[in-house]
N, C-alpha and C positions, 0 to 999 in steps of 0.2 A: 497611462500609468496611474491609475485612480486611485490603488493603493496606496503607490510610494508618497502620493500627494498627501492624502489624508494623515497618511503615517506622521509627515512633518509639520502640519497642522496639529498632531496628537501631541507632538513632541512641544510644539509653542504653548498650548494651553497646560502640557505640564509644568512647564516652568513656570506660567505666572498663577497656576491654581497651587492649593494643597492639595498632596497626591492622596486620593482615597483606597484605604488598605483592600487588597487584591485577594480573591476569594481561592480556598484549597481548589486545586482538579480533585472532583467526585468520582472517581473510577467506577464503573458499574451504573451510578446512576441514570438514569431516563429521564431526558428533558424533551419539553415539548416546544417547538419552536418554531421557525422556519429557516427556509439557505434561500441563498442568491449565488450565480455564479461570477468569476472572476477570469480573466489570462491574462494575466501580465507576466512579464518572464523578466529574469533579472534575481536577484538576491533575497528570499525572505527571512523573516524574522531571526527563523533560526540559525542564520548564517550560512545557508546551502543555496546554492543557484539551482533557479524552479524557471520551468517555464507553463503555464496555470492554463494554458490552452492545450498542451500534448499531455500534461503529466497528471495521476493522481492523486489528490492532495487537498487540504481544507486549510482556512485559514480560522482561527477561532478567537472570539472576542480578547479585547485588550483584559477585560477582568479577570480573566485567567491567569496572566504571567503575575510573577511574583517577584520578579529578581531589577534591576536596575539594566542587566545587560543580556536581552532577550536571547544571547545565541547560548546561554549556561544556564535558560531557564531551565527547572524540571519538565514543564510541558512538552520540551523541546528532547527530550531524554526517552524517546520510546514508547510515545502516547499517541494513541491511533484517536479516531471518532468513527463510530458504528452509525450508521445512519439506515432508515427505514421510511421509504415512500414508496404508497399504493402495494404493499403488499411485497416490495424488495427490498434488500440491504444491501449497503456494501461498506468495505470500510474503507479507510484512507489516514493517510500517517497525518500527522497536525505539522504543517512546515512554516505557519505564516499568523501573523496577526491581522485581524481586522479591527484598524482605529474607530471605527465608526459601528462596527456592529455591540449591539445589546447581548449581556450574556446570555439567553438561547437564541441567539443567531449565530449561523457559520455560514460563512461563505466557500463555497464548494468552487475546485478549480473548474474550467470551463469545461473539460475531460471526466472530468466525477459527476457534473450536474447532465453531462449527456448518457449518464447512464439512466437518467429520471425522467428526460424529458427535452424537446429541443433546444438547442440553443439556438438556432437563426432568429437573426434579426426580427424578421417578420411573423415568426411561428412562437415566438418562446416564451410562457408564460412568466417568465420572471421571479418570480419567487414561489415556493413551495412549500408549503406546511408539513413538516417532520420529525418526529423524534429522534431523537438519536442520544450516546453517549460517550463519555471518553473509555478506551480499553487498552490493556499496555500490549503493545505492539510486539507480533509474536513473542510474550513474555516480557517485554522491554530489554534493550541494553543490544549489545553483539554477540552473540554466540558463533564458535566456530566447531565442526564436528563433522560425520557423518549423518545420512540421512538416510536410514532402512527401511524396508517395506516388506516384500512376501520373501519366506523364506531366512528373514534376516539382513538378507542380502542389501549392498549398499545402489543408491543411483550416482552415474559419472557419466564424463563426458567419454562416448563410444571411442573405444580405442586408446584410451587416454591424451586426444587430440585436443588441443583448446582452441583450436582457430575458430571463428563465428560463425556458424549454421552447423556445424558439429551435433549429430542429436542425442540424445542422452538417453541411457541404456542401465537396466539392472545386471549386476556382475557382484558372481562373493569378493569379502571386503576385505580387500588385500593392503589397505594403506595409499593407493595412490594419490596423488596430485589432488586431482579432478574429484576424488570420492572425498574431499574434504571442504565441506561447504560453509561459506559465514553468513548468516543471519544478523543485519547491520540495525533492524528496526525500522528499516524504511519502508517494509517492505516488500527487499528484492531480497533475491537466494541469489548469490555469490560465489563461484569458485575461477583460480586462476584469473582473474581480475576481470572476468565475464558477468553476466548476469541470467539465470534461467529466465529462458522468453517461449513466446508460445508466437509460432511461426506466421509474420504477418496479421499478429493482430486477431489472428483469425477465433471462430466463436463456435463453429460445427465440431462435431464427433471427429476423433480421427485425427486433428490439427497435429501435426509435427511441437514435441516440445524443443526446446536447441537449449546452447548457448549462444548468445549474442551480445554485442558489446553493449555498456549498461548505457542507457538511452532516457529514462526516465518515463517509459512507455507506457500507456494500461496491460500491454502484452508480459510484463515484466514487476508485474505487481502480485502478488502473494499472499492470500490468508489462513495460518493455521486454525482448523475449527476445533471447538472443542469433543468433535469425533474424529479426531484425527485426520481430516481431510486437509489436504493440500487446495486451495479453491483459488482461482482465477477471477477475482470480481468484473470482471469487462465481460468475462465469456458465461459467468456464475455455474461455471462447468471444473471438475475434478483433473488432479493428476492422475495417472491411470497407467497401470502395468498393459500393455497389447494382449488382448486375448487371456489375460489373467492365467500369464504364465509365470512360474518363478525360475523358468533357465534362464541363463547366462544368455547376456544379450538383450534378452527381453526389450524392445523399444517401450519408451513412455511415451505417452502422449494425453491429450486434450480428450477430457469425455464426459457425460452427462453424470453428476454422482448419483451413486446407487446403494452404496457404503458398504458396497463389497470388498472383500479383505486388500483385492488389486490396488484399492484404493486406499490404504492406508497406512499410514506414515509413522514415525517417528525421530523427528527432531533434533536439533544439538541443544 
């Protein structure tokens, strides 16, 4: 738990130092710096339980937070980090501090740095030279709403079933349950206290999207672009209408984006 160590080590030298005033989040900005990875599971900063080997997630330097009591920081309010190595991105919500890291260092969960590169033991280069920035997390905050795509038409769970592996389907938008989805900032798309996931994980054309119960998974992580795609940072592949149809029923699933209209979204 290398974190939670440091953390408390952070906390002793704050009491017997002057605390040095803690620098705005730069929204948009580009820093150039490097990550290191992390898993430790248990509580972070922002007061949510993480686990940094399965989940999505970055933890970013102590300069950042501004407040006395890290879980009411604004950092902690719907603030992603966009990160960029070797020619890929992905994003990840900010859940965690790192006592020890320098402001352009973040520590990427163990789940987020295997998307750059490996993490075993014997193979893993350890640290990686990156830029990246902070971005507000689809928009910041929780939004609850509908979620349209061709046609108008809203995405729910088929049938209006909520059970988990339920797959999700375009249908006109009559109000139900299921056609009403919350956007919490973390991340995940929400309805009927499910989470949108993408079937095992999976990264090929074609992957089943569901509901399944929320897990903290990379299959279960979400980014709105700003061309309106829905994007799956594990799989770096699109939500997508079947056959880029707009009838009723239509199955969504998992697919290379193309920015074809099947593929595009709008939001709560």
């Amino acid at each position: 738990m290398r974190a939670r160590i440091l953390l408390a080590v952070a906390v002793l030298f704050a009491v017997l130092l002057p605390s040095a005033p803690a620098a705005a989040v730069p929204i948009g900005q580009t820093q150039t710096g490097k990550t290191t990875f992390y898993n430790d599971a248990g509580y972070g900063a922002c007061g949510t339980p993480i686990n940094a080997a399965t989940e999505m997630l970055v933890a970013v330097s102590y300069t950042w937070w501004t407040t006395a009591n890290p879980n009411l920081d604004p950092i902690c309010q719907g603030v992603s980090v966009e990160v960029t190595y070797n020619g890929r991105t992905i994003t990840v919500p900010v859940k965690d501090k790192c006592p020890s890291c320098a402001a352009s260092h973040i520590d990427l969960s163990q789940a987020a740095f295997a998307q750059f590169a490996s993490t075993d033991p014997a193979n893993t280069p350890g640290v990686l030279n990156v830029t990246w920035k902070f971005v507000n997390s689809n928009g910041g905050g929780s939004r609850t709403g509908p979620i349209t795509g061709l046609a108008g038409k809203c995405i729910g769970a088929a049938g209006g079933n909520t059970a988990s592996g339920t797959a999700i389907d375009l249908y006109s938008c009559v109000g139900d349950t299921t056609q009403q989805w919350t956007l919490p900032g973390d991340g995940t798309i929400r309805t009927a206290g499910r989470c949108l996931d993408v079937s095992n994980a999976g990264t090929v054309d074609g992957t089943k999207v569901q509901l399944w119960d929320c897990n903290g998974s990379v299959a279960q992580q979400w980014v709105f672009s700003s061309a309106r795609d829905l994007v799956n940072p594990n799989a770096n592949k699109c939500l997508d209408l079947k056959g880029g149809s707009s009838a009723d029923f239509t199955l969504a699933q998992l697919w290379t984006c193309t920015g074809g209209p099947n593929q595009k979204w709008t939001i709560p």
